[in-house]
C-alpha positions in Angstrom: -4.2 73.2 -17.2 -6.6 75.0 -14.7 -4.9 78.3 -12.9 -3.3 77.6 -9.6 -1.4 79.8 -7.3 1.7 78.3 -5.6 1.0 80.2 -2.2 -2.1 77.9 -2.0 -2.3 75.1 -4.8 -0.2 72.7 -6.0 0.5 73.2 -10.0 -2.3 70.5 -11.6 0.6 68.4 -13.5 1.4 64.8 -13.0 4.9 64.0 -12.9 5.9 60.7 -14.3 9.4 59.9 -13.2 11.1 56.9 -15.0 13.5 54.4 -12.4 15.5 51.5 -12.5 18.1 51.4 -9.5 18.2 55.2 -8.9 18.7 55.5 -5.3 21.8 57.8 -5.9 19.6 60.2 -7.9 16.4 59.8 -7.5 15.7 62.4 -4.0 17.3 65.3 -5.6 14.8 64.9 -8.5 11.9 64.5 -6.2 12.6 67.0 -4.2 12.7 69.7 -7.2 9.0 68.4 -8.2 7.0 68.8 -4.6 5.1 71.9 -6.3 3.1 69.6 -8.5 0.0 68.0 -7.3 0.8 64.5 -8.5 4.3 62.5 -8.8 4.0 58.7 -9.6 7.8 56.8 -10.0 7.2 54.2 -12.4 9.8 51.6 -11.5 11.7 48.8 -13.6 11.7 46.1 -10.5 14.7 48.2 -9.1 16.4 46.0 -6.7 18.2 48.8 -4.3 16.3 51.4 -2.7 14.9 53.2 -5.1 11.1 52.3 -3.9 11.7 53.8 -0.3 13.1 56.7 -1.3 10.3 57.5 -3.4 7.6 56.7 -0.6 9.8 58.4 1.6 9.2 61.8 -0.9 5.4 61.1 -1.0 5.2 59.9 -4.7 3.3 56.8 -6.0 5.2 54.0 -6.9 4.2 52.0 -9.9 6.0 48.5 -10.4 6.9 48.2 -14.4 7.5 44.7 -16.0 8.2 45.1 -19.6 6.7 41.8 -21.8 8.8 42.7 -24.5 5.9 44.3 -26.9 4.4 47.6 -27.3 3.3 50.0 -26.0 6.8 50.4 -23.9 7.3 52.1 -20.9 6.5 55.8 -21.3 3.4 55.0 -23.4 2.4 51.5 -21.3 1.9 54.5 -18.4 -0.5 56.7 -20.4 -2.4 53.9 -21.2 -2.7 52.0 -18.5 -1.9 54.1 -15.5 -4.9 56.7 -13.2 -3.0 59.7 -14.0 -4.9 62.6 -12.3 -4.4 65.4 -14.9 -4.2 66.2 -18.5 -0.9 67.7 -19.0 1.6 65.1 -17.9 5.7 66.1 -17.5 8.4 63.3 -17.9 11.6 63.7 -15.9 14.4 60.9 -15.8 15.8 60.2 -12.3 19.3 61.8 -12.9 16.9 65.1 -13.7 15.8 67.9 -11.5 13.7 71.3 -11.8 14.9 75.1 -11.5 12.8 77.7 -9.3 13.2 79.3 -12.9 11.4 76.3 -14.4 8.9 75.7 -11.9 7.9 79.7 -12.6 7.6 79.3 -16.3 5.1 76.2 -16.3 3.2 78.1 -13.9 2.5 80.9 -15.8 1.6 78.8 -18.8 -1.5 78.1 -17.0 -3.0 81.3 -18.5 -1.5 80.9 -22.2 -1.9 77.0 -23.0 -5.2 76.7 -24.9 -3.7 76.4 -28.3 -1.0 74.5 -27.3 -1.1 70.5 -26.9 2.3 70.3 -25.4 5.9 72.0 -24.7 9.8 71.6 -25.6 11.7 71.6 -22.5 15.8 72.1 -22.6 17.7 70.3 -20.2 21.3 72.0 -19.3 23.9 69.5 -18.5 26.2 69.5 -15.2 29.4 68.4 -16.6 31.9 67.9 -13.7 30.5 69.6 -11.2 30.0 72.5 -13.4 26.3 73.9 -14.7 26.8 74.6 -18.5 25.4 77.9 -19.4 26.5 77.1 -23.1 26.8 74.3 -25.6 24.3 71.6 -26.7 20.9 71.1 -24.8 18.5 68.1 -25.3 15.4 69.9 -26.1 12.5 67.2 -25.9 9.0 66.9 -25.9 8.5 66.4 -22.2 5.4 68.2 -21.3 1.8 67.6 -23.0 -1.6 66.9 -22.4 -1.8 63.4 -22.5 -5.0 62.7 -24.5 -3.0 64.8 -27.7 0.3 63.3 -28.1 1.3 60.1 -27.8 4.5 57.9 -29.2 4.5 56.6 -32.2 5.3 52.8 -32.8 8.4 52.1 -34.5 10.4 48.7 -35.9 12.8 48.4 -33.4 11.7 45.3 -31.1 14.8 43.3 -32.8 17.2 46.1 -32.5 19.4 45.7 -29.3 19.9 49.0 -27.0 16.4 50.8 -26.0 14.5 47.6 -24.2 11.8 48.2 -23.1 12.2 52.5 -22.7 10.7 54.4 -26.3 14.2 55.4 -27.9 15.4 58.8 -28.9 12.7 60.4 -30.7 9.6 62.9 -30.1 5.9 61.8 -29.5 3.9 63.0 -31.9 0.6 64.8 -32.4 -2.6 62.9 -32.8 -4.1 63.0 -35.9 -7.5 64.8 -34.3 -4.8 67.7 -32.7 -2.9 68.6 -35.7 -3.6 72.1 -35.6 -2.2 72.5 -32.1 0.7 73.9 -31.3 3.6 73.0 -29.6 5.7 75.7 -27.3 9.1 76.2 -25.9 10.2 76.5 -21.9 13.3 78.4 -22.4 14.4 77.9 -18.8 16.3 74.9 -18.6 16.2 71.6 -15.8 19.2 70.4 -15.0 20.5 67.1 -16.4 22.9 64.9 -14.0 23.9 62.6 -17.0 27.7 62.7 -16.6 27.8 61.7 -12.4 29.1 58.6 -13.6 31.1 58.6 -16.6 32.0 55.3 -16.7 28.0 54.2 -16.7 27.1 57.3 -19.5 29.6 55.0 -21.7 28.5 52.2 -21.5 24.6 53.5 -21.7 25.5 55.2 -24.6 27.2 52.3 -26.3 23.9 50.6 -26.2 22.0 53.8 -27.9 24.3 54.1 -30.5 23.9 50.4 -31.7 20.2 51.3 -31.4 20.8 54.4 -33.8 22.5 53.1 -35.9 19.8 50.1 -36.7 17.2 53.0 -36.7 19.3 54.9 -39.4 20.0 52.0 -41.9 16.2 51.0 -41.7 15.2 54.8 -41.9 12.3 54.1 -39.7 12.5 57.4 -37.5 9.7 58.9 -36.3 9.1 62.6 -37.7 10.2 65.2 -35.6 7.2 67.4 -34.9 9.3 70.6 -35.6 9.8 71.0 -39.4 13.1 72.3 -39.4 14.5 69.4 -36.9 13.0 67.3 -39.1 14.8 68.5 -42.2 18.1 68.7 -40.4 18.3 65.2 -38.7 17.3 64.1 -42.2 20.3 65.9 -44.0 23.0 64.6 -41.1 22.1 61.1 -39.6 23.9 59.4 -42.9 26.5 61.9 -43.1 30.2 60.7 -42.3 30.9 64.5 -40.9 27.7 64.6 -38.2 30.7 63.8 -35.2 32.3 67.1 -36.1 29.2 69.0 -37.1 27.9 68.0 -33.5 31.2 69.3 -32.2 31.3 72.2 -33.9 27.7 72.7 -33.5 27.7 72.8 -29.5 31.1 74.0 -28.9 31.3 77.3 -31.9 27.7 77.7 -32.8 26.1 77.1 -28.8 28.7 79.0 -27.6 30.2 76.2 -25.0 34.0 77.8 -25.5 32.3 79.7 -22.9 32.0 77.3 -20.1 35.9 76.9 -20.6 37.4 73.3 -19.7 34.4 71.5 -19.3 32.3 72.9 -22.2 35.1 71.5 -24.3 35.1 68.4 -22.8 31.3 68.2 -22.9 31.0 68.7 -26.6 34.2 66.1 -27.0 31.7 63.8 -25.4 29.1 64.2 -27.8 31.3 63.9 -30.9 32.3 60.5 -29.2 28.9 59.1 -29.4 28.5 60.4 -32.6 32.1 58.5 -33.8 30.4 55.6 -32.4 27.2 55.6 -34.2 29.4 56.2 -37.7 31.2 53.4 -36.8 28.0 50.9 -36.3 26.9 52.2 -39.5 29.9 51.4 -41.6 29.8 48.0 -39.8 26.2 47.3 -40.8 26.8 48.7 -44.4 29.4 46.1 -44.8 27.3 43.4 -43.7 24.4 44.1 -46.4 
């Protein structure tokens, strides 16, 4: 990342934002990414208005069709798309950048040599509330594109992803191995929960997905040892729902955020019940 200075320059990131039918969402994240010099929407043939509103916010619009093979979406993009910069940040439409955020990246510009990409935390907004506690997805969301890439795996048969790289880190090349990779401890926001009824029913679909992923025990390595290790210890076990619970609502503190940061980390035991219970199904049928 060359230096750049707000006041004057746009921050030299491209911004690859992820749609399929995201007019509800999709200005409030565009408008949190106008400091970056590039923004390209890289749409799933939405059929509402999820093209205008990105033209209407000055981003490229990129029409995705999905032929059912790999590379999949994010990766099909660094492949295939004329992305302006090396260090590329992925948001999805129900996301949206801090001031606080915005700041941190910035200064990176000055520390990033060593470095071939960054965590980034996303706090949820659980309703209507920002959690200042609990669980965070922490994920691999900002990295010079020619280092990192993600990884093929077998799940073309499974149902659940489609055509969108399921939940698991890029990796490292093999040529950047010695890099590092860095942590943005201020968080974006995360609009996950607008629509409770639609979060089910997503995350119906990604648990069927996990569970497929966990029985064929072809998961990706985290590129963080100790992630690594713990996923490893807990995807099989029949306690993970309560660990998870425990976990974000004890350990991260969400007591904290009262009503809602119990209710948040309910919700993530829920999806964890549900991937149990796929498993136990699938065990049966072996």
């Amino acid at each position: 990342m060359e230096k750049s200075n707000l006041k004057t320059e746009k921050i030299p990131i491209t911004v690859l934002v992820i749609t399929k039918n995201e007019e509800e969402s999709l200005a409030r994240c565009l408008e949190s990414v106008s400091a970056f010099a590039e923004v390209i929407v890289i749409d799933s043939q939405s059929t509402d208005r999820t093209s205008e509103i990105a033209k209407t916010h000055n981003a490229k619009v990129v029409e995705f069709l999905w032929d059912g093979a790999y590379p999949k979406k994010r990766q099909w993009c660094i492949d295939t798309l004329d992305i302006s910069h090396d260090w590329i940040l992925w948001l999805d439409a129900d996301e949206a950048l801090t001031t606080e955020f915005i700041r941190d990246v910035e200064q990176l510009a000055n520390n990033n040599q060593s470095f071939c990409g960054y965590f980034v935390s996303s706090g949820y907004i659980f309703d209507g509330h920002n959690l200042n506690y609990g669980l965070k997805n922490n994920k691999l969301a900002l990295y010079n594109k020619s280092m990192v890439a993600f990884p093929l795996v077998d799940d073309l048969d499974i149902e659940g992803m489609g055509e969108i790289e399921g939940h698991y880190q890029p990796v490292k090349l093999d040529e950047y191995k010695n890099k590092q990779i860095g942590q943005i401890n201020s968080p974006i926001l995360h609009y996950a929960y607008e629509d409770k009824s639609a979060w089910r029913a997503r995350h119906e679909r990604y648990a069927k997905w996990e569970s497929q992923m966990i029985i064929r025990d072809v998961y990706p390595k985290d590129p963080v040892f100790w992630r690594e290790w713990l996923k490893k210890m807990t995807r099989k076990s029949c306690v993970r729902a309560y660990l998870m619970f425990l976990y974000s609502y004890i350990f991260k503190l969400g007591f904290l955020d009262g009503k809602a940061g119990m209710s948040f980390a309910l919700s993530r035991k829920s999806y964890y019940d549900v991937v149990l219970r796929n498993l136990r199904i699938l065990k049966s049928e072996e």
